[in-house]
C-alpha positions in Angstrom: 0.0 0.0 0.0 3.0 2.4 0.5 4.2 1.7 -3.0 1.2 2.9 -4.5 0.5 5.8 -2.2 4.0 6.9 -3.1 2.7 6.3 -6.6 0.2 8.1 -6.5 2.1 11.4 -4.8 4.5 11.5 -7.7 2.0 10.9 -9.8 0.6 14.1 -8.5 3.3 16.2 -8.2 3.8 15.1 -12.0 0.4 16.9 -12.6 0.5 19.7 -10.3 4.1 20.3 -12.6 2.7 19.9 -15.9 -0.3 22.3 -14.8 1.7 25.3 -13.7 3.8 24.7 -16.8 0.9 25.3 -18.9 -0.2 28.6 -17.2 3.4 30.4 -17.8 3.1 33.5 -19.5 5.2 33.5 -22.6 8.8 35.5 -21.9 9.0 39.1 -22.7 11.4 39.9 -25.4 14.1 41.9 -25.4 14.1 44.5 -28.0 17.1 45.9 -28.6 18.4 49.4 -29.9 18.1 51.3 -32.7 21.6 52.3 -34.0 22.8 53.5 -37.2 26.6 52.0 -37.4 26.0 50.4 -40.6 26.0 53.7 -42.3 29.1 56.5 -43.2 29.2 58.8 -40.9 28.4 62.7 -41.8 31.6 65.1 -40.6 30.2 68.5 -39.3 33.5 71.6 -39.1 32.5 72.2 -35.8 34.1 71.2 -32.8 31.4 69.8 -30.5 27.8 68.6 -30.9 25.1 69.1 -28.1 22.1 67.4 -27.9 19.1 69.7 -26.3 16.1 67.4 -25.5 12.6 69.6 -25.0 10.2 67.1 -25.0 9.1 65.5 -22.1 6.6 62.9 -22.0 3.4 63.8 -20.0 3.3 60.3 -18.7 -0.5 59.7 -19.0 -3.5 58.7 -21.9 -3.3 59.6 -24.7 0.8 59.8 -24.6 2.4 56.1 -24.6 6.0 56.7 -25.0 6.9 55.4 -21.5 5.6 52.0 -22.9 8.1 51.9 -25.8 10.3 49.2 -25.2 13.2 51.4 -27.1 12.3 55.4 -26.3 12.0 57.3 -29.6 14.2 60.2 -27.9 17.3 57.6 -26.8 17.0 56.5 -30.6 17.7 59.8 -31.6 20.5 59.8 -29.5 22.2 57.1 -31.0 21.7 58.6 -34.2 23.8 61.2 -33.2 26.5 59.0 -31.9 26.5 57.1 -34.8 26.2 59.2 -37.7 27.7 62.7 -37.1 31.6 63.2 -36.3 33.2 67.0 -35.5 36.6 67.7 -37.5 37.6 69.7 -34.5 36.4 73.4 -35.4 36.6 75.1 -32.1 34.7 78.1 -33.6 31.5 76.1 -34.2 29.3 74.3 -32.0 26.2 72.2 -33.3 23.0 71.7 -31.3 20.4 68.9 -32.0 17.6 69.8 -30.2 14.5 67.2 -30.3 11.6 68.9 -30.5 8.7 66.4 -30.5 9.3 62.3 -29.7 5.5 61.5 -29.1 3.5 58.4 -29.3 0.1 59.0 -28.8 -2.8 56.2 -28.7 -6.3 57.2 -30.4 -9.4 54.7 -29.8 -10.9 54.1 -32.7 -15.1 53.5 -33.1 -16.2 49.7 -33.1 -19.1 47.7 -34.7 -22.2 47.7 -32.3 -24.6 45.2 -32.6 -24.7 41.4 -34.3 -21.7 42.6 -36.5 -19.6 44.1 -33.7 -20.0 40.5 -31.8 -18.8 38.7 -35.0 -16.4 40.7 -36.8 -13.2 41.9 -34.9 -12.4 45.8 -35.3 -9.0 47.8 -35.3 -9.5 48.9 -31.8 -6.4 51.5 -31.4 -4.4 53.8 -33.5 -0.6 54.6 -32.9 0.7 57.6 -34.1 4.5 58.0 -33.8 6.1 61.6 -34.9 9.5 63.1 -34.7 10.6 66.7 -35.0 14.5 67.5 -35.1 16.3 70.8 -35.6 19.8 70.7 -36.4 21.6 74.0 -35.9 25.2 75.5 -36.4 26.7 78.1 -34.8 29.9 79.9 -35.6 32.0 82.6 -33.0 31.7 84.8 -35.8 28.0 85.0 -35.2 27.4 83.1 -38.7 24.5 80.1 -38.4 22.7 77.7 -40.5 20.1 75.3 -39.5 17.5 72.3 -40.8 14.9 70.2 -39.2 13.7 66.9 -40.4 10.1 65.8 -38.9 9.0 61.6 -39.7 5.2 60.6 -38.7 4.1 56.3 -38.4 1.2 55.3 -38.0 -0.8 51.9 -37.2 -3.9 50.0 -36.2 -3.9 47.3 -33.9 -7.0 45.0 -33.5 -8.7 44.7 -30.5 -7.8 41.6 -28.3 -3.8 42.1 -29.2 -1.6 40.6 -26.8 0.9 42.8 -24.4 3.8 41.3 -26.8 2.3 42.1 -30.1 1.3 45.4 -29.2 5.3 46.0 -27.7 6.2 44.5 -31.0 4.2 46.8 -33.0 5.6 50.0 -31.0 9.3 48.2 -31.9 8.4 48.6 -35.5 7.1 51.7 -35.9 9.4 53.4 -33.8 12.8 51.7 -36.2 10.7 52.8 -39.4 10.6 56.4 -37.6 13.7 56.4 -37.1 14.7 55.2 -40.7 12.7 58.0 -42.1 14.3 60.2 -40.2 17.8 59.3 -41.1 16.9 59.6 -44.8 15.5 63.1 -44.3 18.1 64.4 -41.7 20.9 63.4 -44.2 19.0 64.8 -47.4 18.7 68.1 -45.5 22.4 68.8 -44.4 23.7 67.4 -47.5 21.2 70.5 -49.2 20.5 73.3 -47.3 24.1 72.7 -45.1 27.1 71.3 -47.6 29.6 74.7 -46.6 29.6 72.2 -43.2 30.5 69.2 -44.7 33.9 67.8 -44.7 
């Protein structure tokens, strides 16, 4: 009899296992950042490169940048680092200075009725913009700037999981960012080649 009462408590440890395996929430995954090393960097004659940050997330609905698994802002960052240089002009200074880094949520209107119960709607809509200024400015009182601005949007449908909808934010934020890159670049190279080296 103690054989199979010891059967039967492995036996049920077994199940007890097997059950709490079953009710594990998938992992989280671990985004990682946005960098731009793969491309040529763009060499500024100036002699140091500030970055001036003026937004600040409110931290409440409809804003959601604080749920960005890689901050649009931080990105921006790491563009910087990555893809301008200073040829050591003491009598210039540049100044990046992000002016908008926003994701904001907008509910979107839903089927009522039969169709509502059968069909299943886009229930949110992310929109993702950026605003950069780039400016120069010389000792001798000389200045040139640009901006480049980049707007993503998407629709999620209702009933997304935590991880998709962190997933989706992943995306749009690196497409943001791409579109940035293309526009910041196309803008220096036009409106600021004197600077170029």
């Amino acid at each position: 009899m103690t054989g199979l009462r010891r059967f039967l408590t492995t036996l049920s440890l077994l199940m007890t296992t097997a059950l709490f395996g079953c009710v594990d929430a998938p992992p989280n995954p671990v985004y990682p950042e946005i960098t731009f090393q793969h491309l040529n960097p763009l060499y500024l004659n100036v002699g140091e490169i500030k970055i001036v940050d003026e937004f600040t997330p409110p931290l409440k609905h409809p804003h959601v940048e604080h749920e960005l698994p890689v901050s649009i802002d931080q990105s921006v960052r790491n563009w910087v680092r990555d893809r301008l240089r200073t040829t050591g002009n003491s009598g210039a200074v540049a100044t990046i200075t992000i002016k908008d880094a926003s994701a904001i949520e907008k509910g979107l209107e839903k089927d009522t009725g039969l169709k509502g119960l059968i069909t299943k709607d886009q229930s949110e809509l992310y929109v993702f913009h950026l605003l950069v200024e780039l400016k120069i400015t010389e000792i001798s009182g000389s200045s040139a700037f640009v901006t480049a601005e980049a707007t993503r949007s998407k629709s999620v449908p209702e009933g997304i999981s935590l991880n998709e909808r962190e997933k989706t934010y992943f995306n749009q934020v690196e497409a943001l960012m791409r579109a940035f890159d293309k526009e910041m670049e196309k803008n220096i190279r036009t409106f600021m080649g004197e600077y170029l080296r």
